[in-house]
C-alpha positions as CSV (number, residue, x, y, z in Angstrom):
1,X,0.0,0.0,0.0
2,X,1.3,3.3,-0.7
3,X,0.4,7.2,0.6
4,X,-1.2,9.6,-1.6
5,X,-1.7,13.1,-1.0
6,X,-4.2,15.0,-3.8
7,X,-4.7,18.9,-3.7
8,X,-7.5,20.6,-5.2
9,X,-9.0,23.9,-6.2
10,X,-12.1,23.4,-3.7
11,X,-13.0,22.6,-0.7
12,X,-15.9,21.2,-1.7
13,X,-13.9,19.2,-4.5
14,X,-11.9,17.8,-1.4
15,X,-15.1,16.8,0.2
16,X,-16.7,15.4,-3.1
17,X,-14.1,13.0,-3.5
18,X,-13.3,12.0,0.4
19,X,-16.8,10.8,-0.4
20,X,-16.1,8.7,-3.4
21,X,-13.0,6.8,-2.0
22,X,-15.0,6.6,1.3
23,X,-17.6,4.1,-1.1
24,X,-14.8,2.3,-2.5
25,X,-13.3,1.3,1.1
26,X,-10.7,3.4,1.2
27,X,-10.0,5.9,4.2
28,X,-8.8,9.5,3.2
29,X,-7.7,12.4,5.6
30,X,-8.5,15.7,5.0
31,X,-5.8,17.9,6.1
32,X,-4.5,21.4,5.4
33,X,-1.9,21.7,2.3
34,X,1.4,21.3,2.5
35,X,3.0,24.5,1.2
36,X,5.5,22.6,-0.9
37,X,2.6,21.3,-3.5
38,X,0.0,24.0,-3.6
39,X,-1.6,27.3,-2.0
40,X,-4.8,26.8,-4.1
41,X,-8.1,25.7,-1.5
42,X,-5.7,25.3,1.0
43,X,-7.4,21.5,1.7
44,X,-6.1,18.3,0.5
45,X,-6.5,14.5,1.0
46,X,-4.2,11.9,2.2
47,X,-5.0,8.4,2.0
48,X,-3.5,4.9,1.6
49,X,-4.5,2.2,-1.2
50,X,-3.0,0.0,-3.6
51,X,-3.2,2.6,-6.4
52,X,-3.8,5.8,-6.9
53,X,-7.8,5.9,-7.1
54,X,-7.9,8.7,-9.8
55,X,-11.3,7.9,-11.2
56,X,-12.9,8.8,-7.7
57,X,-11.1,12.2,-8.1
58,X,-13.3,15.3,-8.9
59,X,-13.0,17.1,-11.6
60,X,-11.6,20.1,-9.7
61,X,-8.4,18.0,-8.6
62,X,-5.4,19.9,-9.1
63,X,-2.6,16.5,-8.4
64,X,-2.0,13.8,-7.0
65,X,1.0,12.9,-5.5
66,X,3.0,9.7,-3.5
67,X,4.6,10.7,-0.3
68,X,7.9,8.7,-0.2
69,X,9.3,9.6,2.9
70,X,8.5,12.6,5.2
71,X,7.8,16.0,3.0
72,X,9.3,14.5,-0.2
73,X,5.9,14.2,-3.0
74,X,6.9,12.7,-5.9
75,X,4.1,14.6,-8.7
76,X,1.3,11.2,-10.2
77,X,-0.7,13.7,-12.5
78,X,-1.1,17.6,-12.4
79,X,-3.9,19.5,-14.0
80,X,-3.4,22.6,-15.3
């Protein structure tokens, strides 16, 4: 299992898709941004799974990263 973070450009965007990944079993943190990967809505998501659950990401999802050790992201997907 590996940890994902994934910022977004609304709060309610962050909320939308805590939702989704909550159906699918999968337990998601909301959490303030770190600085290092955005300063858009200032929320984001962390959560553990087996991959990176981007089709229960809203459509206002800004990227989706893999924490690899303690504050270094290592970028999935951005949107632009």
């Amino acid at each position: 299992m590996s940890c994902y973070v994934a910022t977004f450009h609304t709060h309610l965007a962050a909320l939308t898709t805590a939702r989704a990944l909550a159906a699918r079993g999968v337990s998601a943190k909301m959490m303030p941004t770190p600085r290092k990967l955005s300063s858009s809505c200032g929320t984001c998501l962390r959560y553990e799974a087996e991959d990176p659950c981007l089709s229960d990401m809203d459509v206002d999802m800004e990227q989706v990263c893999t924490l690899e050790a303690e504050e270094r992201y290592i970028v999935l997907i951005k949107k632009a």
